[in-house]
C-alpha positions as a printed Julia matrix, in Angstrom:
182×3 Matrix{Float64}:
  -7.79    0.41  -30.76
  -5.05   -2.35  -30.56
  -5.17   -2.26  -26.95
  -9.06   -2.22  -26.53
  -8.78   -5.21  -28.87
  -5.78   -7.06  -26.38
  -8.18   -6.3   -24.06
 -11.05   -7.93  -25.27
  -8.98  -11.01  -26.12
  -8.67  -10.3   -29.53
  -4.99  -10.5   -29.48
  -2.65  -12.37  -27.53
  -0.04  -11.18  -25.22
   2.77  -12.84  -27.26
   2.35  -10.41  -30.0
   5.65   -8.4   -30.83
   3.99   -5.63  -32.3
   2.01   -5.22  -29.33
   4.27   -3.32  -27.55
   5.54   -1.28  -30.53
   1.06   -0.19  -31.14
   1.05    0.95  -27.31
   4.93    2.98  -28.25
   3.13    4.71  -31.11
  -0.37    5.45  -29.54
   1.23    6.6   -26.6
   4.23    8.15  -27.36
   4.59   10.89  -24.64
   3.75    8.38  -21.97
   6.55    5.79  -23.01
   9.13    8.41  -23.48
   8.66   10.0   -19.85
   8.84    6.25  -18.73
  11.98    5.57  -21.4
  13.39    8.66  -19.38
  12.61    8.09  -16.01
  13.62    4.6   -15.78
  16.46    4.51  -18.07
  14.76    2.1   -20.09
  17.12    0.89  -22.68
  14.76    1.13  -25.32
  11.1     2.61  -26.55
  10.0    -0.46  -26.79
  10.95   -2.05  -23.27
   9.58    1.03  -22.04
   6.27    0.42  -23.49
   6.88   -3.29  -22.6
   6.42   -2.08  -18.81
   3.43    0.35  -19.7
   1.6    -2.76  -21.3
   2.4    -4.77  -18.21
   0.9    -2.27  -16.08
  -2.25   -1.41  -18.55
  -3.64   -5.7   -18.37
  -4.21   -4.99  -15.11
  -7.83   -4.75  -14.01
  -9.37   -1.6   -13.2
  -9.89   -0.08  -16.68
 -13.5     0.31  -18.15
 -12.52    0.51  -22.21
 -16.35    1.48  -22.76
 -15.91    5.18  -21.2
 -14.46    6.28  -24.53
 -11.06    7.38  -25.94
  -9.99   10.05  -23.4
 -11.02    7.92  -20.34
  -8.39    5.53  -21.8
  -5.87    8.54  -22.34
  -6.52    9.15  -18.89
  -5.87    5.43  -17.91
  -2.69    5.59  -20.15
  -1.48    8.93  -17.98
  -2.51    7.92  -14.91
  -0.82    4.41  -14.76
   2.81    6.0   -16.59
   2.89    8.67  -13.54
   2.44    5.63  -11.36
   4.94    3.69  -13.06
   7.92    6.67  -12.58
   6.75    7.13   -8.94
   6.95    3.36   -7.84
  10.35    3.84  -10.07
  11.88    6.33   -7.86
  10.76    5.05   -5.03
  12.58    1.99   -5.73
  15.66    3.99   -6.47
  15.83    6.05   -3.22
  14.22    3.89   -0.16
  15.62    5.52    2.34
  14.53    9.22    1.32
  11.06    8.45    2.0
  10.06    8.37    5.94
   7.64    5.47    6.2
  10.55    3.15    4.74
  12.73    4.28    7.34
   9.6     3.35   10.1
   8.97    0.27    8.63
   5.27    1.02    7.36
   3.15    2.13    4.27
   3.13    5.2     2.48
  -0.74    5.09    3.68
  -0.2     3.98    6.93
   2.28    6.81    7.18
   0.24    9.77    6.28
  -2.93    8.32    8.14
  -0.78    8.85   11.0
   0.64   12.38   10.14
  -2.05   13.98   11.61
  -1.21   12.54   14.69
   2.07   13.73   14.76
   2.85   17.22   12.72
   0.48   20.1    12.42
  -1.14   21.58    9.26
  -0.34   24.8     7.75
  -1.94   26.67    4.83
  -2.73   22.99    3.85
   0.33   21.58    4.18
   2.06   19.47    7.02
   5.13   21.31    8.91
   7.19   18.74   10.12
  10.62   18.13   11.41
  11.41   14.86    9.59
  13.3    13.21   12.62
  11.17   14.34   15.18
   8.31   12.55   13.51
   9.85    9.32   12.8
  11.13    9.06   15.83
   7.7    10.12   17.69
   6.03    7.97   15.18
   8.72    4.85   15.86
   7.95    5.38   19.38
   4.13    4.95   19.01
   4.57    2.16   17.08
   6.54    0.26   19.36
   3.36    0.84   22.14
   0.66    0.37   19.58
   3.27   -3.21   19.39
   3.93   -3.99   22.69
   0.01   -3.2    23.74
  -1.27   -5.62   21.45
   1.77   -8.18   22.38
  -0.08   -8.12   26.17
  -3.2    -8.21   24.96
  -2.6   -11.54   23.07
  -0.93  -12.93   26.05
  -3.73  -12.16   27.79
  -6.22  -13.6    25.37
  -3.9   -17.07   24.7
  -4.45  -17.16   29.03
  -7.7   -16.28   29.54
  -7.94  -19.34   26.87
  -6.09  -21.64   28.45
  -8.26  -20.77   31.49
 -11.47  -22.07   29.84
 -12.54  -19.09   28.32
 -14.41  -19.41   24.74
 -12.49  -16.83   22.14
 -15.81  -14.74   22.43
 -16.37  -14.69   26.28
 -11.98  -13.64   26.41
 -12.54  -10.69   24.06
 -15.46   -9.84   26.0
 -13.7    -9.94   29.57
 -10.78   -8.13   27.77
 -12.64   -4.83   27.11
 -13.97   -4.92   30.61
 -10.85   -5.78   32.66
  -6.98   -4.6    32.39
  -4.88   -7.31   30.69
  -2.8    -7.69   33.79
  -6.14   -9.06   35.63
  -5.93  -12.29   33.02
  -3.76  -14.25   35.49
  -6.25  -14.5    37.88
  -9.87  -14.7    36.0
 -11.37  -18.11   35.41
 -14.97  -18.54   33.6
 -17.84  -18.88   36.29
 -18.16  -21.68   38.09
 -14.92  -23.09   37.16
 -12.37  -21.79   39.82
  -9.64  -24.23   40.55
């Protein structure tokens, strides 16, 4: 109820018992976060749940277990971004350079399914994945040399894209706009 009402604007942010309501309604959540983080206390632990529970994206009219949901939902998140923080390098799209989503879009790509789940030889696929990155890179590096040319050439931004998708970027050197050949 306290939080529905911080939510609402009812009370401020500033209050100290704020934190302390969320601690006792929630007590689970802020002791798997107290755990997981080493928080130093329950209450900076449900400090961090509050910070993460103003956030938009929360509907308080759905009813009491649609906010215990919320509440569950956002402490899992909380020890996840937690430990990712703690261990960077055990996860494979920090080592790339990328997302977690851009990573496992491009798993498919790159390892093959079994029984549901992705058998993969971790180097093998950051290095094959490194690899395509640095061609997905250097392929839109030409192509933006190519468009900054055709540009300088007289081309419009339109009519460069245009010739772009019907001509290899190498060709750029040598195309001029119609009727404007030096």
């Amino acid at each position: 109820m306290v939080l529905k009402g911080y939510w609402h604007g009812y009370i401020r942010s500033d209050e100290s018992a704020l934190a302390n309501a969320v601690a006792m309604a929630y007590p689970r959540q802020v002791e798997r976060i107290r755990r997981a983080t080493h928080a130093p206390s329950r209450a900076s632990a449900a400090a961090t749940l509050l910070e993460q529970l103003i956030r938009p994206g929360f509907d308080p009219a759905q009813g009491a277990e649609a906010t215990r949901r919320y509440v569950r939902r956002k402490a899992s998140i909380m020890v996840m971004e937690y430990r990712k923080g703690e261990a960077p390098d055990r996860y494979p799209w920090t080592q790339i350079g990328i997302s977690e989503r851009r990573y496992h879009k491009l798993l498919p790509q790159f390892a093959q399914k079994v029984n549901g789940r992705y058998v993969l030889d971790q180097d093998d696929v950051v290095a094959r994945m490194t690899a395509y990155l640095d061609r997905v890179d250097q392929v839109r590096a030409v192509r933006a040399a190519a468009l900054d040319v055709l540009r300088d050439h007289g081309f419009c931004e339109e009519a460069a894209r245009k010739w772009l998708q019907r001509h290899r970027p190498e060709e750029a050197v040598n195309a001029w706009p119609r009727g404007q050949r030096p």
